[in-house]
Backbone as CSV, one residue per row, in Angstrom:
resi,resn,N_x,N_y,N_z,CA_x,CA_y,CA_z,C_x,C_y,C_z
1,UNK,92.551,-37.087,-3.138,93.600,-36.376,-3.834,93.105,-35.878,-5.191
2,UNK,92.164,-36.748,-5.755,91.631,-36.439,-7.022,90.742,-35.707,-7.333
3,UNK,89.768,-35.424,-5.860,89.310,-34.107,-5.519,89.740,-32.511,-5.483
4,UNK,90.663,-32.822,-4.720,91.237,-31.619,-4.448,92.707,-30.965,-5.945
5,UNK,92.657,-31.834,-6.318,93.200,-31.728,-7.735,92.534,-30.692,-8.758
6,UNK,91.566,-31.585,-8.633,90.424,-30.775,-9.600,89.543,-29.857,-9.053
7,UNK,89.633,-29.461,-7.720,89.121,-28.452,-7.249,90.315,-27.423,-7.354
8,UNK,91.652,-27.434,-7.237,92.248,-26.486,-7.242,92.620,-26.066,-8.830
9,UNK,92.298,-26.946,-9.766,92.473,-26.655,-11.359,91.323,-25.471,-11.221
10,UNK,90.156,-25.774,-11.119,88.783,-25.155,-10.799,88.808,-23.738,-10.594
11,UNK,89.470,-23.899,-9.555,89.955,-22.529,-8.790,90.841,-21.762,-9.468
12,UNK,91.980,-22.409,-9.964,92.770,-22.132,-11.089,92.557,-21.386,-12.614
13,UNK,91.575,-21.848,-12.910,90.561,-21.645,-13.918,90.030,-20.596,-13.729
14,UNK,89.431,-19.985,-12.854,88.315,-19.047,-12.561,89.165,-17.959,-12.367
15,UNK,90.464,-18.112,-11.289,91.001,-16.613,-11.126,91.708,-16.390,-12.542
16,UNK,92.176,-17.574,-13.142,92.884,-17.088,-14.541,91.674,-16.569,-15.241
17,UNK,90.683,-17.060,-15.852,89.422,-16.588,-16.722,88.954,-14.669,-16.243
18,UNK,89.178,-14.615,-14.678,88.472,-13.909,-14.048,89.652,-12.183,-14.272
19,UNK,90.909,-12.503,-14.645,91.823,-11.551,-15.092,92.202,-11.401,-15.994
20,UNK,91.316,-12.146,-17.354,91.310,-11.662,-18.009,89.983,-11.002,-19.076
21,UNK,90.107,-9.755,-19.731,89.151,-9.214,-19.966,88.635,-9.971,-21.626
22,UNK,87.563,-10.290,-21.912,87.153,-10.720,-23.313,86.292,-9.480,-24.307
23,UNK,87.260,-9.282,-25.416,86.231,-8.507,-26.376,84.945,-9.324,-26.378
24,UNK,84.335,-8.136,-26.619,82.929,-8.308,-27.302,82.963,-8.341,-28.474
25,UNK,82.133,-9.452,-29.690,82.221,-8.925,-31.073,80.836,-8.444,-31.350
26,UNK,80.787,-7.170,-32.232,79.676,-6.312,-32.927,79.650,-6.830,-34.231
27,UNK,78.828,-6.385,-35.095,78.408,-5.997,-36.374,78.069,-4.839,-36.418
28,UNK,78.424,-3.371,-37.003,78.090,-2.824,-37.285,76.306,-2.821,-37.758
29,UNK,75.625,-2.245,-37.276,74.278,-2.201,-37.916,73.773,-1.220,-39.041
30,UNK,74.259,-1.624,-39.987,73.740,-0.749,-41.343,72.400,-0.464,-41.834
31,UNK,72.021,-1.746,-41.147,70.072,-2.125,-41.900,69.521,-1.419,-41.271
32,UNK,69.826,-1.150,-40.077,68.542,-0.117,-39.397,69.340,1.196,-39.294
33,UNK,70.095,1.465,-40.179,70.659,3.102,-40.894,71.086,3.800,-39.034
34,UNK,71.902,3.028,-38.655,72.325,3.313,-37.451,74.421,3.775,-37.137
35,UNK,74.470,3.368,-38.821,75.763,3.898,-38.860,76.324,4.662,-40.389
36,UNK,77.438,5.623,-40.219,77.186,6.668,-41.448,78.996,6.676,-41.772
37,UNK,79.106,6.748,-43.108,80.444,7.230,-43.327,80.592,8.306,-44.412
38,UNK,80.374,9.244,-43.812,80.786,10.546,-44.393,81.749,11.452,-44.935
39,UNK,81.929,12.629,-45.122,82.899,13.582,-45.979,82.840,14.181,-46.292
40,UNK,83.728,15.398,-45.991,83.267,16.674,-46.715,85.576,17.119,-46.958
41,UNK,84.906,18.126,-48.079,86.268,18.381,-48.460,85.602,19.880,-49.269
42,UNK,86.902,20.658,-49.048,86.806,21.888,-49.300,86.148,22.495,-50.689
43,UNK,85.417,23.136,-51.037,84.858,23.664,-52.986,85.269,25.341,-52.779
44,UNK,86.748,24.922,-53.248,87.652,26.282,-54.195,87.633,26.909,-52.223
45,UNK,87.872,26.478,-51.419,88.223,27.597,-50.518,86.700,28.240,-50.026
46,UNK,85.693,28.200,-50.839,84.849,29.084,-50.136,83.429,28.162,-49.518
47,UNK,83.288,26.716,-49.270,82.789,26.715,-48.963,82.658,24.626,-48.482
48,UNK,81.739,24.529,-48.351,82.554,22.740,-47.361,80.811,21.577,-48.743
49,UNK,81.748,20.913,-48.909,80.539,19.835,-50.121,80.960,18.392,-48.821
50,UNK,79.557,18.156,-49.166,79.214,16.888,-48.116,78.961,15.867,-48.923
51,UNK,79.325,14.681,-48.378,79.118,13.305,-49.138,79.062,12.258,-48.370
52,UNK,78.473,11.482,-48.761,78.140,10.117,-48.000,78.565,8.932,-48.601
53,UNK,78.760,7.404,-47.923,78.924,6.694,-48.579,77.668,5.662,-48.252
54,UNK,76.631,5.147,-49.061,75.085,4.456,-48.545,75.550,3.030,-47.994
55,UNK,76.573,2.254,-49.040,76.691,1.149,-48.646,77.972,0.538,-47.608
56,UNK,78.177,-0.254,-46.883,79.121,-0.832,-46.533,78.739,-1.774,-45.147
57,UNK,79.846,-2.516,-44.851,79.264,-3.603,-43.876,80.425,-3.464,-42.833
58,UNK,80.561,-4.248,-41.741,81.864,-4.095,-40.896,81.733,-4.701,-39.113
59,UNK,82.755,-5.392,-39.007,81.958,-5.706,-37.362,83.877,-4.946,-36.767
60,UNK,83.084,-5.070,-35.284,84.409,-4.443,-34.340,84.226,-5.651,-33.227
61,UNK,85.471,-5.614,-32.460,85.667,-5.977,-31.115,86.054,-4.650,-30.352
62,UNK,85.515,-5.195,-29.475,85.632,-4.002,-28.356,85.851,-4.390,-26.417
63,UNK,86.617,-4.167,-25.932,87.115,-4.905,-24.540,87.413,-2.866,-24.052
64,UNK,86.077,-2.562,-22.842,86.350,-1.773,-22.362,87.545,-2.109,-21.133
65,UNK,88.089,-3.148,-20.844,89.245,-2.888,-19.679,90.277,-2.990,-20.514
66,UNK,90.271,-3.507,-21.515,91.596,-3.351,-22.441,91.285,-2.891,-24.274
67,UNK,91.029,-1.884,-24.047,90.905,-1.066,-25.531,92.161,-1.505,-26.561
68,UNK,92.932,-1.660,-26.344,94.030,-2.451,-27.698,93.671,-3.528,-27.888
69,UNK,93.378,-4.470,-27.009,93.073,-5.648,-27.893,91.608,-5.751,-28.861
70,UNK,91.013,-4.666,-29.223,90.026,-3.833,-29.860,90.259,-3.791,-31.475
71,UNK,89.346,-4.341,-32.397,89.754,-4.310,-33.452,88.341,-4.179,-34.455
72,UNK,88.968,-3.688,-35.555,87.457,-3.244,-36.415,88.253,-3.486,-37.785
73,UNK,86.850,-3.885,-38.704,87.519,-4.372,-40.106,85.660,-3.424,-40.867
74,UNK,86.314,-2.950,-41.902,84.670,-2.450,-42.584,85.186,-2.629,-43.838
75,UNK,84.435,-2.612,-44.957,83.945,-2.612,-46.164,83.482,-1.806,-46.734
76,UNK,83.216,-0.854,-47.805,82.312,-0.333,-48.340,82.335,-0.195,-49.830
77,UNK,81.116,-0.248,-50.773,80.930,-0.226,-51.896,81.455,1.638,-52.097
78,UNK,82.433,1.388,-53.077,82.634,2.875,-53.605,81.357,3.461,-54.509
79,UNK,80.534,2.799,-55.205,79.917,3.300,-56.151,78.916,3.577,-55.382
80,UNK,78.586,3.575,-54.205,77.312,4.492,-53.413,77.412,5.669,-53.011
81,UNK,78.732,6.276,-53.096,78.898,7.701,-53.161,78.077,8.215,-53.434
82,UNK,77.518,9.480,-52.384,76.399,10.438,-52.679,76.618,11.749,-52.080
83,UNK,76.663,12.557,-53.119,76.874,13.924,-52.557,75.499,14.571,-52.912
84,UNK,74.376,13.779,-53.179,73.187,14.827,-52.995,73.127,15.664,-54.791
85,UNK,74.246,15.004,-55.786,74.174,15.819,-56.942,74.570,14.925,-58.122
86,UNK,73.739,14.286,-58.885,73.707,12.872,-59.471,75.130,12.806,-60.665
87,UNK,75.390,14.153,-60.925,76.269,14.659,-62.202,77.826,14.140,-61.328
88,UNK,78.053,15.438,-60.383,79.056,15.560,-59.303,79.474,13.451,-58.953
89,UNK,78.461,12.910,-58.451,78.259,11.587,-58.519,79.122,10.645,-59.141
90,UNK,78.372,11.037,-60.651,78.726,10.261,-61.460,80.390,10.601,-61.620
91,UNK,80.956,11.634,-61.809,82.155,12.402,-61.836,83.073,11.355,-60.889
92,UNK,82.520,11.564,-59.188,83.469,10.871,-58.184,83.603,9.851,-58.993
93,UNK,82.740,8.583,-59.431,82.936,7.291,-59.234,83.836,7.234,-60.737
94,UNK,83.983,8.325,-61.148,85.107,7.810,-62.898,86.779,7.610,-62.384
95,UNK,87.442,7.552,-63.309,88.928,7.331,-62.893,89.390,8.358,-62.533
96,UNK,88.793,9.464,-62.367,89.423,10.917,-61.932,89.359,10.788,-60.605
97,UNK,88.412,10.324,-59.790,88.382,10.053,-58.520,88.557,8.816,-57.948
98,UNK,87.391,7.962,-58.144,87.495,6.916,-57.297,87.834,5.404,-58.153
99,UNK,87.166,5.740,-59.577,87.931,4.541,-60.399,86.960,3.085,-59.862
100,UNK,85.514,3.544,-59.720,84.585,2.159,-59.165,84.609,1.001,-60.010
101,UNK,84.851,1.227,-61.770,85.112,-0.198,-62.093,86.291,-0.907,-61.868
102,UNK,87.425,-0.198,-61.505,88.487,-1.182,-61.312,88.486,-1.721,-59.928
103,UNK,87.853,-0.109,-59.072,88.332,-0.621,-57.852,86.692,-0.765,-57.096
104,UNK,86.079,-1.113,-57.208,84.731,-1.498,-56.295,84.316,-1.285,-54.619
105,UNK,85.227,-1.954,-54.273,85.232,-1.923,-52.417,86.911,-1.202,-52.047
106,UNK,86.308,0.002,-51.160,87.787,0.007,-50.630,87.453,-0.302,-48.692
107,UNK,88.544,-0.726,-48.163,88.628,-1.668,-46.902,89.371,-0.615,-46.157
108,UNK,89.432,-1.029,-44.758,89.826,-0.350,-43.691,89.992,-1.708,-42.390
109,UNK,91.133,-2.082,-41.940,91.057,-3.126,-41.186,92.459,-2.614,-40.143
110,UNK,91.872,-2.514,-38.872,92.700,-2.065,-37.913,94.047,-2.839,-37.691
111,UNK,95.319,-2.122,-37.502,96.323,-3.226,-37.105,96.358,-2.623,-35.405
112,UNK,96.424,-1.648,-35.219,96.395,-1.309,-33.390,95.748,-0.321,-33.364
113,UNK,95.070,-0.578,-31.578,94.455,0.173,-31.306,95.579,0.888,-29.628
114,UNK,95.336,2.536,-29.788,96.083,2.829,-28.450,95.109,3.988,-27.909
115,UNK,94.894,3.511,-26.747,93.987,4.268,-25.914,95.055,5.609,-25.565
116,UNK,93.683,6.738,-25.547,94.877,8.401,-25.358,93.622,9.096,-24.567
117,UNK,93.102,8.610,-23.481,92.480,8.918,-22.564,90.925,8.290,-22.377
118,UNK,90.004,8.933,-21.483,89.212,8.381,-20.853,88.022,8.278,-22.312
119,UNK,87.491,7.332,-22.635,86.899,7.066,-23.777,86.806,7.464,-25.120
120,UNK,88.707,7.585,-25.724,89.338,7.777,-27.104,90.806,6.988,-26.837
121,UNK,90.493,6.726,-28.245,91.903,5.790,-28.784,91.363,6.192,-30.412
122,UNK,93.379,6.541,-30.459,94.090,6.317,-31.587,93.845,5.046,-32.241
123,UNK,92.685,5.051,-33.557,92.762,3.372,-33.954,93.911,3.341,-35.696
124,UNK,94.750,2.515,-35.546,96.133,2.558,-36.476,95.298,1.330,-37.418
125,UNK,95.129,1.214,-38.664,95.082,0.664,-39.934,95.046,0.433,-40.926
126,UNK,94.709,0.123,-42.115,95.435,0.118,-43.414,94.211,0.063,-44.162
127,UNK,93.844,1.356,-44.995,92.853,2.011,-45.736,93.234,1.704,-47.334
128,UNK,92.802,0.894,-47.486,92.648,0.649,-49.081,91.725,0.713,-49.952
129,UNK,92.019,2.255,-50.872,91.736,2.870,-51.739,91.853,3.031,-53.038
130,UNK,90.737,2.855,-54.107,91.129,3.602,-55.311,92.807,2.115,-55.431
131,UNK,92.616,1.469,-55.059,94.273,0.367,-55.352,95.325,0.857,-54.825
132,UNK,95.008,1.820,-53.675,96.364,2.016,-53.355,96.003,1.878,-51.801
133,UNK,96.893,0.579,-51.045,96.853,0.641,-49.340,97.512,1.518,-48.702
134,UNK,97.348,2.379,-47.643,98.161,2.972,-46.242,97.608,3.228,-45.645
135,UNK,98.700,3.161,-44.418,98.009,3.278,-42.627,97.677,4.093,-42.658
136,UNK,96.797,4.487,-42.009,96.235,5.786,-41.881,95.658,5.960,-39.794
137,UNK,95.309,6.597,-39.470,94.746,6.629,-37.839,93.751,7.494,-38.269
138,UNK,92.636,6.617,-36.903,91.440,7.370,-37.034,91.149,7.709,-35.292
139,UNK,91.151,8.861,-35.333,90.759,9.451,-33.906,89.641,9.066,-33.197
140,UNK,89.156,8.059,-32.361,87.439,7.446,-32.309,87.460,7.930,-30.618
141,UNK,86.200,7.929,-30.560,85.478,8.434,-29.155,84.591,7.240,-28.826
142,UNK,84.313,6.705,-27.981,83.543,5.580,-27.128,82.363,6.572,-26.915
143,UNK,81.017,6.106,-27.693,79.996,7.072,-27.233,78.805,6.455,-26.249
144,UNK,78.950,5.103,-26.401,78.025,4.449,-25.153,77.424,3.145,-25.711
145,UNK,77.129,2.303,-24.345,76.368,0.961,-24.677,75.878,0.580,-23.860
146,UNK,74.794,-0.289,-23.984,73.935,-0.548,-23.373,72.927,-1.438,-24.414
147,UNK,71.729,-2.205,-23.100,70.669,-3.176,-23.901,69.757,-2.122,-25.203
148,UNK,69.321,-2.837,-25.459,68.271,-1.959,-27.025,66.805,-2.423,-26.296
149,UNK,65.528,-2.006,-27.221,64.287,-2.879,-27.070,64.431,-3.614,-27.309
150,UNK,64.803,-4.570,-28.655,64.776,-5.198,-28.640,65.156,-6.354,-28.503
151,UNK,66.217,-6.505,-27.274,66.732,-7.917,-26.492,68.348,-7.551,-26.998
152,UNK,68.613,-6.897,-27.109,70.392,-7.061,-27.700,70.671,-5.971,-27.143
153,UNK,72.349,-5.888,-27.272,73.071,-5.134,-26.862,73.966,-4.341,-28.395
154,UNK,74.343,-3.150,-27.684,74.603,-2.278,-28.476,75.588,-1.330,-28.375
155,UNK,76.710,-1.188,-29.118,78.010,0.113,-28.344,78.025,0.802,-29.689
156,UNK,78.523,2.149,-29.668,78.402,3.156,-30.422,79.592,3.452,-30.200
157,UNK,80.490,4.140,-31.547,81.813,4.987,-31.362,81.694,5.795,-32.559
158,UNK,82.322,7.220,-32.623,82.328,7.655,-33.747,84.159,7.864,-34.111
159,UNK,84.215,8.662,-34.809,85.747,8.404,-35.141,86.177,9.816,-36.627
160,UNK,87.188,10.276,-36.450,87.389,10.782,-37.763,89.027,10.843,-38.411
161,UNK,89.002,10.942,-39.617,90.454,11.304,-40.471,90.582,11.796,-41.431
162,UNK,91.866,12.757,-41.614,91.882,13.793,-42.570,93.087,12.612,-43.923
163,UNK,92.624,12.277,-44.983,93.284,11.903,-46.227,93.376,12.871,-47.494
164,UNK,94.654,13.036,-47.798,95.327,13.843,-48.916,94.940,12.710,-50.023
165,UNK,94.297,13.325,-51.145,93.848,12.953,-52.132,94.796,12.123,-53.145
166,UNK,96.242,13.118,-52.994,97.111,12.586,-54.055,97.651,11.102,-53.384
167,UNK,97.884,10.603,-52.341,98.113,9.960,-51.260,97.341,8.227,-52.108
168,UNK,96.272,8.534,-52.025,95.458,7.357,-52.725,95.410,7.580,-53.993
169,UNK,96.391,7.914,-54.943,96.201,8.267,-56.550,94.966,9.387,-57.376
170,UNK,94.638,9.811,-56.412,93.678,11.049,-56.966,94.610,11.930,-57.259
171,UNK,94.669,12.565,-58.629,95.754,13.266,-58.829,94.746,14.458,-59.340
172,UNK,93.354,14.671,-59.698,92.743,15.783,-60.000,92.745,16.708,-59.779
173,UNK,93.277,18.336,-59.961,93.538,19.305,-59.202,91.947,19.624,-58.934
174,UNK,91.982,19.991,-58.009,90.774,20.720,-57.251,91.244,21.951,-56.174
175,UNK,92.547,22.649,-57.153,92.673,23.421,-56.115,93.565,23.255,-54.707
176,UNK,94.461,24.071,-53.940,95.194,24.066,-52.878,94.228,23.710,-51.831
177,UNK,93.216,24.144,-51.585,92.281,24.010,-50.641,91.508,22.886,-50.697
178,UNK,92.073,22.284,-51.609,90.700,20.905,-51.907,91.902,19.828,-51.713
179,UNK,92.997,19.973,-51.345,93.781,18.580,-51.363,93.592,17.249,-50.459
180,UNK,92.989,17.483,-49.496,92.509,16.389,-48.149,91.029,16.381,-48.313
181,UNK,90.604,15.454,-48.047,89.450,14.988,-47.412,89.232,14.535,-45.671
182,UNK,88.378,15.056,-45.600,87.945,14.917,-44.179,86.608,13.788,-44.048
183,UNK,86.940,12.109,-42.973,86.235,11.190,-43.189,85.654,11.729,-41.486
184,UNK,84.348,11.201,-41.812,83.919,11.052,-39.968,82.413,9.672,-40.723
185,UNK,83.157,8.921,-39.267,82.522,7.957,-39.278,81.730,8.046,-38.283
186,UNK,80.322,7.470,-38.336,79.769,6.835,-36.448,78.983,5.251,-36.810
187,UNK,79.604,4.847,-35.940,79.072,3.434,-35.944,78.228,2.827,-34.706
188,UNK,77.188,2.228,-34.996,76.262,1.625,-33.767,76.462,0.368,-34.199
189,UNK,76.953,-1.006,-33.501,77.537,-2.212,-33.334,76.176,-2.362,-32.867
190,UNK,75.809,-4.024,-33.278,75.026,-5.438,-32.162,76.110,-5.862,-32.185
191,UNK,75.897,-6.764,-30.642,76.612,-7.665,-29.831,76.247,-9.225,-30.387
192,UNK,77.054,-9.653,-30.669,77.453,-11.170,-31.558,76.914,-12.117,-30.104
């Protein structure tokens, strides 16, 4: 009886384990410059200024049979802002823009994720900026995974979102055409 007890827990066990799907957890891989968070926003209407951000860290979960239970948290140092123009630079990181001594790191940590077709989901979370938090959605694409050389595994997604400046306390006029920023992220994850 004490056999078959524990053979049918067993059994029990396996079809329960076996229906349900487990995220994977990543780390973002920053060190081997395999992931980018970018930006560009309009100069006076006539033409598109690009910027980067060098530093930041961040891991995701990721469950391809169930994409909502999918979650990503990142980090990044504001004062690595780089638009390629050391002046422009220095400008972002003052209180006119980004305000790096008060505010240092701004965060991004998913509250839901909703799949809107065959490898994209709507990811819903709370972007805190410059001291000011809101939800914001970032449109992401599933771009692929698979083993690496070197013994690990690896998934890639990229993702983008448009933020109104005044929104996060940037109140600097730059113009009708300069009011949003446009973020595009791509991230290459290791497997934990």
């Amino acid at each position: 009886m004490l056999k078959n007890t524990l053979a049918a827990l067993a059994i029990g066990s396996a079809l329960f384990g076996a229906g349900q799907a487990l995220a994977a957890d990543y780390v973002i891989d920053t060190e081997g410059q395999h992931a980018f968070v970018n930006f560009k926003i309009s100069h006076l209407g006539y033409s598109w200024l690009y910027g980067t951000f060098k530093e930041f860290e961040g891991q995701f979960s990721y469950d391809e049979k169930n994409p909502q239970a999918s979650k990503v948290k990142v980090s990044l140092d504001t004062a690595s802002v780089d638009t390629n123009h050391a002046e422009r630079d220095k400008h972002l990181r003052s209180d006119d823009f980004l305000s790096v001594g008060k505010h240092p790191q701004a965060t991004f940590e998913s509250t839901a994720v909703k799949s809107t077709g065959a490898g994209t989901a709507d990811i819903t979370g709370n972007l805190s900026l410059n001291g000011v938090t809101k939800p914001v959605v970032i449109a992401a694409t599933f771009i692929g995974e698979g083993e690496d050389p070197w013994g690990g595994y690896r998934a890639g997604f990229s993702g983008s979102t448009k933020l109104k400046l005044k929104d996060f306390g940037i109140t600097m006029d730059l113009g009708p055409a300069s009011e949003e920023v446009e973020l595009t992220i791509s991230v290459e994850g290791v497997r934990q």
